[in-house]
BAGULUM-325996 format. One record per residue (C-alpha): x, y, z; residue in three letters. Coordinates in steps of 0.1 Angstrom, whole numbers, padded with zeros to 4 digits, always signed. Layout:
# BAGULUM-325996
XYZALA...
This chain:
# BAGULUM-325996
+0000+0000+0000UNK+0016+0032-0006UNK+0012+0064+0010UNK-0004+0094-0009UNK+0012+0135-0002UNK-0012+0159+0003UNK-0009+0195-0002UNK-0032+0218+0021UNK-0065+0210+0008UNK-0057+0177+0013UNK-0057+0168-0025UNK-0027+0145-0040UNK+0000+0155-0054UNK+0028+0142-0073UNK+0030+0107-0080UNK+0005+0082-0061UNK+0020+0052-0077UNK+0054+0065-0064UNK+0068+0069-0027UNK+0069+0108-0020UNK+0106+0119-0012UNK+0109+0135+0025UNK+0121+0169+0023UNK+0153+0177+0046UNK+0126+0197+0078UNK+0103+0164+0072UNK+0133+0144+0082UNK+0139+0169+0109UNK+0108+0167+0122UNK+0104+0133+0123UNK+0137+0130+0143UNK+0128+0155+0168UNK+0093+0136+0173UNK+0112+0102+0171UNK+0135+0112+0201UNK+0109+0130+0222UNK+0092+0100+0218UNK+0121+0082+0233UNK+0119+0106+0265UNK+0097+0090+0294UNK+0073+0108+0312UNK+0085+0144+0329UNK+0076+0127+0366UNK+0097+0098+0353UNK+0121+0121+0343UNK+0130+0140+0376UNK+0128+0109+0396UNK+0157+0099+0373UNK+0176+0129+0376UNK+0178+0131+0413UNK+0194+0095+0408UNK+0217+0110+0386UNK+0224+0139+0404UNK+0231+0117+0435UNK+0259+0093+0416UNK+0272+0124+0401UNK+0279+0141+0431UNK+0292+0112+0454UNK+0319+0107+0419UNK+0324+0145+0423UNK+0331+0149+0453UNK+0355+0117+0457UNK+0376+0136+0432UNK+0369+0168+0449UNK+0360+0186+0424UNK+0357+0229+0431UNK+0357+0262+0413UNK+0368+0292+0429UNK+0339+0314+0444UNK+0333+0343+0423UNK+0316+0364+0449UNK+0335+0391+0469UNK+0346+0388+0506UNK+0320+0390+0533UNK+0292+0382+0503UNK+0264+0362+0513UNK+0269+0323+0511UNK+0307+0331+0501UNK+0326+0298+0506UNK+0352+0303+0539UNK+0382+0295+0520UNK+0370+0308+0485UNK+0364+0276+0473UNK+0329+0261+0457UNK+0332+0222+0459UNK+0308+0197+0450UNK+0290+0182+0481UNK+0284+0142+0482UNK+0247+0130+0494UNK+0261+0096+0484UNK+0270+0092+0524UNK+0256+0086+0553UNK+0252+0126+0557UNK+0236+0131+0529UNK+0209+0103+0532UNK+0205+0120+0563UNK+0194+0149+0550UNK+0176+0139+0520UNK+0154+0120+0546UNK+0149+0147+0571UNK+0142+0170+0541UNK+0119+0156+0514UNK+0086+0170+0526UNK+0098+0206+0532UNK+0111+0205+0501UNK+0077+0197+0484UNK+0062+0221+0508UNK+0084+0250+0503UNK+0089+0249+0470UNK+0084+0284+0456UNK+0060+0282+0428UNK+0032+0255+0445UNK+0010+0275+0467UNK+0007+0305+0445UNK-0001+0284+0413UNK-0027+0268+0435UNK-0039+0303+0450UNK-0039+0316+0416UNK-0060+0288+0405UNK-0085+0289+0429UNK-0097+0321+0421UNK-0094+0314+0377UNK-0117+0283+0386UNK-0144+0302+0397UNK-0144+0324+0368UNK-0141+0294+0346UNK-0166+0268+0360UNK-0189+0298+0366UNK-0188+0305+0328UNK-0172+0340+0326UNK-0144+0330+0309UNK-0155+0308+0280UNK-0185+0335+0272UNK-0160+0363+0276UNK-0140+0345+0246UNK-0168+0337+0229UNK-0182+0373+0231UNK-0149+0390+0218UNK-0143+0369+0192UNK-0183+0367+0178UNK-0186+0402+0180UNK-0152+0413+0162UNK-0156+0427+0125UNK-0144+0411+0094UNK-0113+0428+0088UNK-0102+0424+0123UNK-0116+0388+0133UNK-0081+0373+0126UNK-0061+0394+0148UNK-0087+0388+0177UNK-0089+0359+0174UNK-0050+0355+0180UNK-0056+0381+0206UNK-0081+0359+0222UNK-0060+0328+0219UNK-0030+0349+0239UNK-0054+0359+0266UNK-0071+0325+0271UNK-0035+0313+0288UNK-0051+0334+0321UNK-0074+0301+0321UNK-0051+0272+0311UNK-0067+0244+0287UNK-0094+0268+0279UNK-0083+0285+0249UNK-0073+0246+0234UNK-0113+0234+0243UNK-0131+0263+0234UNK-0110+0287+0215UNK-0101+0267+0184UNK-0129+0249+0175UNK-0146+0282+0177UNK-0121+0297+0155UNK-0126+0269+0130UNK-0163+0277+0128UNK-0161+0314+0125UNK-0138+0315+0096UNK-0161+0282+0079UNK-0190+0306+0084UNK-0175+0339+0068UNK-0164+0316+0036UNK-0123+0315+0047UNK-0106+0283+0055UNK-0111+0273+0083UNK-0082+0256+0092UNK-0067+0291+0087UNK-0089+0298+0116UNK-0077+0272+0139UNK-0038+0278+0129UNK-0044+0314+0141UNK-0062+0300+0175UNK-0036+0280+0178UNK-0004+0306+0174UNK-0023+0322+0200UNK-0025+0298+0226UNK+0002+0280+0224UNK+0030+0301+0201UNK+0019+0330+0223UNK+0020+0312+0255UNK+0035+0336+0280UNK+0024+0368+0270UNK-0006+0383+0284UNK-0024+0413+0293UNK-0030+0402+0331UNK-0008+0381+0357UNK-0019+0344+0355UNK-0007+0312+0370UNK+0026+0306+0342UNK+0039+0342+0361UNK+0040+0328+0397UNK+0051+0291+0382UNK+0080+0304+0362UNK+0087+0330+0389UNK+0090+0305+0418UNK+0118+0281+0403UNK+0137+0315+0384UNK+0138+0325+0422UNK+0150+0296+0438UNK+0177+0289+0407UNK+0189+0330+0413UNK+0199+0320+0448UNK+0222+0296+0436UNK+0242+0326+0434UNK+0223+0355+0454UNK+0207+0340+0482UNK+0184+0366+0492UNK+0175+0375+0458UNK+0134+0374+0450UNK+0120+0370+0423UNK+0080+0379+0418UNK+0052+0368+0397UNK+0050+0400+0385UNK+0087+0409+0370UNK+0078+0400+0335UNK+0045+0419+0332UNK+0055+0446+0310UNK+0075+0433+0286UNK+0044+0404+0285UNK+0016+0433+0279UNK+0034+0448+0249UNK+0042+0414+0235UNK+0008+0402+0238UNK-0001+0432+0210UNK+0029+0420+0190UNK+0025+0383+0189UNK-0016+0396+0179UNK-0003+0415+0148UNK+0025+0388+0141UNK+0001+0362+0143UNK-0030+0381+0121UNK-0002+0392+0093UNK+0011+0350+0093UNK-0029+0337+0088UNK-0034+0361+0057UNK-0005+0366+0044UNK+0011+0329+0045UNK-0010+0304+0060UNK-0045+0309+0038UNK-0032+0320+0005UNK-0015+0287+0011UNK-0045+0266+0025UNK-0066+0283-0007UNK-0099+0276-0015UNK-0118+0255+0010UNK-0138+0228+0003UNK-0168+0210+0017UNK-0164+0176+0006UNK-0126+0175+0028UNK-0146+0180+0057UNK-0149+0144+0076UNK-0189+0161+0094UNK-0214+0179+0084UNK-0202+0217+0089UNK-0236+0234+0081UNK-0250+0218+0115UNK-0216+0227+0137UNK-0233+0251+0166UNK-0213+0285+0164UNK-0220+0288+0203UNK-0233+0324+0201UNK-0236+0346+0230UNK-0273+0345+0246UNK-0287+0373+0256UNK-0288+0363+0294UNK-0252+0361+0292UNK-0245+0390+0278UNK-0264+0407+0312UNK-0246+0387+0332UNK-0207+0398+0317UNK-0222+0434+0316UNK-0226+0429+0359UNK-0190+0408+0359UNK-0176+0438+0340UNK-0186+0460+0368UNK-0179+0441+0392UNK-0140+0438+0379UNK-0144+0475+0376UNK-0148+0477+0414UNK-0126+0454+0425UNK-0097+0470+0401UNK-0107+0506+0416UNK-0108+0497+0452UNK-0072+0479+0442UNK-0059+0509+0426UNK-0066+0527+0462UNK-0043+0507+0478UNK-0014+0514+0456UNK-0020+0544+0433UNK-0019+0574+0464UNK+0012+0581+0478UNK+0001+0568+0511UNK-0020+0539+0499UNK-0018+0511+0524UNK-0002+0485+0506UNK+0030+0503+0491UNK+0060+0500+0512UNK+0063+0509+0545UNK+0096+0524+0547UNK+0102+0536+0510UNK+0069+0544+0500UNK+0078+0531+0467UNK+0055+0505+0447UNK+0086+0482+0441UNK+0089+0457+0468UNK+0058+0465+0479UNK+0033+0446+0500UNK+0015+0448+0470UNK+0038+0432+0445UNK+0046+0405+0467UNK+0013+0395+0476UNK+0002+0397+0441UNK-0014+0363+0438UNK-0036+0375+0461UNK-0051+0402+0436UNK-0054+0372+0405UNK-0075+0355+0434UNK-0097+0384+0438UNK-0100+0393+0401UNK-0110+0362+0390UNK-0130+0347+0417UNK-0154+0379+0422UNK-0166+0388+0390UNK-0170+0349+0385UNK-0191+0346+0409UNK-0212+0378+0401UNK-0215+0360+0369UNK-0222+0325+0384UNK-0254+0342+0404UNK-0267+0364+0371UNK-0268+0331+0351UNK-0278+0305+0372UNK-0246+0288+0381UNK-0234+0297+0413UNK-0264+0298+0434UNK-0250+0290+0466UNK-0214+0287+0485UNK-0213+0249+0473UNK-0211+0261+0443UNK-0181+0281+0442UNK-0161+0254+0465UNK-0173+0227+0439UNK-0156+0249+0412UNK-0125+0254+0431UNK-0124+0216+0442UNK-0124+0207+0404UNK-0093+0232+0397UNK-0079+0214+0422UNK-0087+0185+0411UNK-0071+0190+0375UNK-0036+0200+0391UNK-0032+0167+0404UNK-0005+0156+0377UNK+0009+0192+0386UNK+0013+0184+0421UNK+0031+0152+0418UNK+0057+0165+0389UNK+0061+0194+0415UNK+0071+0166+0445UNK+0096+0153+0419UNK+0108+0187+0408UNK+0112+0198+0439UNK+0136+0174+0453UNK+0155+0174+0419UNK+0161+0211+0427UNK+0171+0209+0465UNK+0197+0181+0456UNK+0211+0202+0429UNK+0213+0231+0452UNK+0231+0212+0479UNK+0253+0193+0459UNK+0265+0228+0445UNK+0268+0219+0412UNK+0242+0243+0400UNK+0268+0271+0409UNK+0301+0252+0400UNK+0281+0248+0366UNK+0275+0281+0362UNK+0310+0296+0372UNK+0329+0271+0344UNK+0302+0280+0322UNK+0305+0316+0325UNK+0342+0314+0323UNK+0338+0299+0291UNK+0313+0323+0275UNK+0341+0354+0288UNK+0365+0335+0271UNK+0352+0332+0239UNK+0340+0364+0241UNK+0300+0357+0237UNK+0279+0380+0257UNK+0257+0407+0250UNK+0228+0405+0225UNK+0243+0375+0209UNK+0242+0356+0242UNK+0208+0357+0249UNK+0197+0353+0207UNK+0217+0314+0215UNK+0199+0309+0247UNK+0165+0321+0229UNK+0170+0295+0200UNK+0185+0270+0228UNK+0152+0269+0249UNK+0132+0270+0220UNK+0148+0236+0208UNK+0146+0221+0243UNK+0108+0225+0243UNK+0103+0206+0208UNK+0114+0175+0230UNK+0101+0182+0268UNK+0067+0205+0258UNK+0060+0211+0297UNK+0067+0250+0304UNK+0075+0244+0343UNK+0094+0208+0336UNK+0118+0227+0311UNK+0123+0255+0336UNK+0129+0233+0365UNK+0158+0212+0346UNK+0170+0245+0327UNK+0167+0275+0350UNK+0193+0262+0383UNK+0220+0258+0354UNK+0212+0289+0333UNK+0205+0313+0356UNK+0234+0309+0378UNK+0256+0310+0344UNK+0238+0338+0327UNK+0240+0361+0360UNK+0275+0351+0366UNK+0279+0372+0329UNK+0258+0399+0343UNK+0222+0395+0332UNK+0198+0397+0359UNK+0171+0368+0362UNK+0141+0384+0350UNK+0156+0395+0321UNK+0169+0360+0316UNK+0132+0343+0325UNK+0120+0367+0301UNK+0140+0355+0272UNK+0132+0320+0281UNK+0097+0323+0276UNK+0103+0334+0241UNK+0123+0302+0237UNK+0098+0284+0251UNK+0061+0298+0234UNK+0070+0301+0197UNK+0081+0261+0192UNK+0052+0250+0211UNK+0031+0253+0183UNK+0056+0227+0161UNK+0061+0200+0186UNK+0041+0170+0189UNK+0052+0169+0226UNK+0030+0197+0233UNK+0001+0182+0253UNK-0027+0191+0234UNK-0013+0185+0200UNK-0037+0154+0201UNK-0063+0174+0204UNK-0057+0203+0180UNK-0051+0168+0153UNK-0087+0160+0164UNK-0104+0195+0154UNK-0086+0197+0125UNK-0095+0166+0110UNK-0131+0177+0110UNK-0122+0199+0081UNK-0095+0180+0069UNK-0100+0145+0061UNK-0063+0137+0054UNK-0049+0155+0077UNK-0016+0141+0092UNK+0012+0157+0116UNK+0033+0168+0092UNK+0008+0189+0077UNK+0001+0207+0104UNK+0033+0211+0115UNK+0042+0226+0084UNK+0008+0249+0087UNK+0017+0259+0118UNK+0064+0261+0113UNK+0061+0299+0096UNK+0038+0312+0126UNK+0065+0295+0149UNK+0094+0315+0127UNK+0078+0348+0126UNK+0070+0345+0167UNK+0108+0338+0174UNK+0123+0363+0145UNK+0095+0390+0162UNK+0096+0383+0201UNK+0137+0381+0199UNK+0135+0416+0181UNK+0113+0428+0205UNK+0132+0414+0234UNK+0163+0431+0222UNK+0150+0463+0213UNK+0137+0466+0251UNK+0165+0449+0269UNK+0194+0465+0244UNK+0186+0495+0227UNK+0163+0513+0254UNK+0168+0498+0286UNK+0134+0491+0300UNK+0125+0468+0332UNK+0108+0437+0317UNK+0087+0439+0349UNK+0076+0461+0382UNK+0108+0468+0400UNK+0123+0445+0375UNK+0161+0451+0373UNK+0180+0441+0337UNK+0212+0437+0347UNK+0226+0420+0377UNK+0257+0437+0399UNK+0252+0421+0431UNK+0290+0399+0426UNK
């Protein structure tokens, strides 16, 4: 039986009778999913690392292995005789201490509790309703000429509720462009750049800020041990970037992606589109985001009294200032209180939230979806306490900032390699926080050791980590955005929409990088609140 190559309306081309040649990406894509395929599961993972990491350091330290401290005399954590060696916990001490220690290190880990804060609060908006008719509202109601670009838009913002955007989002997108005579696979692609190739940026704080924040914060005391890190350092560079990826994403679809799809026809469809329901926004819930709406208003304005005067309660006490602020550090707090009251305004205005069991059910079931969370976190956690004790996180970082000074690569350069370096990473593990925790304690270290402060660094990494998401069949919902699209597309197979979706992922990094070095490089902004570019603290 032979196989038959498609173009993007799914009909043959070339040969039939003939074997169609791979083209040199196919190959490469085929490679990439052939040795993510080979990875085990990320819990798997870690629980194999802190093996490793335990074998490595009882070798290392038989041979002794050290790097001279780089930080100054009297510094913070700075080794008594200048010297960083590599700790066994291949002993009796360091069983010890692994034993003594495993449950505070689940329970302490930085980025846990205020995912799970966060989440409380989204998952009243979400099981309420607010969220998925708020989507469905922007996107229904947009023009013509501008449904593309918010739909992108749409897909970016969706990230405040997690899987949302993937269940809702772009099957809705598919519609809408299937009912204004476009293809609708153009549709989803766009949904789909927006969700997942636009990932990280956002117009509001949601639970990737206080995830990503939590490990860049504990890796960042490798070298600086009092240095914090907040959920809220990357929020400005993430607000522009959220317009940017919109227009990057809008000028891909039309531009690339549907003069390539071209015309669209019925018979590729595997249903019957003419009956698909377009899930229009009733007028009952339309009242009821009208009384959300001003219920965010209050909350925001009763918010905004606590930082904006220049005595409001919650700036800081001895400075005044709104960096390191009460505020800013109880953030996760506020993405609570955002989400969970105008949810629940909502809830009671349409029916589904009629008493207090129903917003603890809705919270209990957003729990109750972070259970494979929780357990990669237990693993993760002790992965990044033994490679903080064992000091190889910072004897890592010193050779391997020796070696970048050396060869003379710093500066914009620097972070374009570790841009395209995370970006690779994540075609093989698609897990944001998984890649983070394994990356972030030896890249950070190294990276501030050269002078980069580490929001400046998580911000680049997030770049790295969006724009291949949308080419990898690690992702996790990859499965599921095959699914929608073989509604319209009969013959649709991975590499087709891998290829559909490679120039959005090309565009995002060429675009975001650009961005990224225009803000960091040429005018010097703080990524974030308080957010310092540049670290001087050796």
């Amino acid at each position: 039986m032979t196989s038959r190559s498609t173009d993007y309306n799914g009909s043959p081309s070339g040969n039939e009778a003939q074997e169609p040649k791979k083209g040199a990406f196919t190959r490469f894509l085929d490679t990439v999913e052939w040795l993510g395929n080979l990875l085990p599961h990320p819990i798997t993972l870690f629980a194999i690392f802190c093996g490793v990491i335990l074998v490595a350091s009882g070798i290392a330290g038989y041979f002794e292995v050290s790097v001279a401290d780089p930080r100054p005399e009297g510094a913070p954590g700075r080794a008594a005789d200048g010297m960083i060696q590599v700790i066994s916990l291949l002993n009796a001490e360091g069983l010890s201490r692994i034993v003594s220690s495993l449950v505070t290190n689940f329970t302490g880990f930085a980025p846990l509790g205020t995912v799970l804060v966060a989440l409380l609060g989204v998952g009243i908006a979400e099981h309420s309703g607010l969220l998925s008719a708020t989507m469905r509202a922007l996107v229904m109601n947009a023009s013509k000429r501008m449904v593309t670009v918010t739909i992108v838009f749409a897909g970016i913002v969706s990230n405040t509720a997690s899987e949302l955007g993937y269940v809702v989002l772009i099957p809705l997108a598919a519609m809408i462009f299937h009912s204004l005579g476009r293809h609708p696979l153009a549709g989803l692609a766009a949904a789909f750049a927006g969700v997942s190739g636009g990932y990280s940026a956002n117009l509001l704080l949601g639970t990737v800020d206080p995830l990503l924040s939590g490990i860049t914060q504990t890796a960042a005391r490798i070298i600086d041990p009092d240095y914090v890190v907040g959920p809220e350092v990357n929020w400005y560079f993430m607000f522009v970037s959220t317009f940017v990826i919109s227009a990057l994403g809008a000028f891909v679809t039309e531009k690339i992606v549907e003069p390539k799809l071209g015309k669209y026809h019925k018979d590729d469809a595997a249903v019957d589109l003419d009956a698909a329901d377009m899930g229009k926004v009733t007028a009952a819930e339309k009242r009821a985001l009208k009384g959300a709406g001003l219920a965010a208003l209050v909350v925001s304005a009763l918010l905004a009294l606590t930082i904006v005067p220049e005595n409001g309660i919650l700036r800081h006490p001895v400075t005044g200032a709104v960096s390191g602020s009460p505020f800013l550090q109880g953030i996760v707090v506020f993405i609570f209180v955002f989400f969970a009251i105008p949810g629940y305004v909502y809830g009671r205005m349409m029916g589904t939230m009629k008493s207090d069991r129903d917003v603890i059910d809705a919270m209990s079931k957003s729990m109750g979806s972070m259970g494979m969370y929780i357990v990669l976190v237990f693993f993760a956690a002790q992965f990044v306490a033994f490679f903080s004790w064992t000091n190889f996180g910072t004897v890592i970082a010193v050779q391997g900032a020796t070696f970048l000074q050396s060869v003379g690569l710093t500066g914009p350069v620097l972070m374009l390699c570790f841009i395209l370096l995370c970006g690779f990473i994540n075609l093989m593990i698609g897990s944001a926080s998984a890649q983070w925790a394994v990356t972030a304690p030896i890249f950070v270290p190294m990276l501030m050791l050269v002078g980069y402060a580490p929001e400046a660094i998580q911000a680049a990494y997030r770049i790295g980590d969006s724009t291949t998401n949308i080419i990898t069949p690690m992702m996790s919902y990859f499965g599921l955005i095959m699914a929608v699209a073989a509604r319209y597309q009969k013959n649709m197979g991975i590499g087709t929409l891998m290829a559909m979706m490679l120039p959005y992922s090309i565009v995002f990094m060429v675009g975001w990088s650009a961005l990224f070095y225009l803000w960091v490089f040429v005018f010097g902004l703080p990524v974030g609140p308080g957010a310092a570019t540049f670290y001087s603290g050796l």
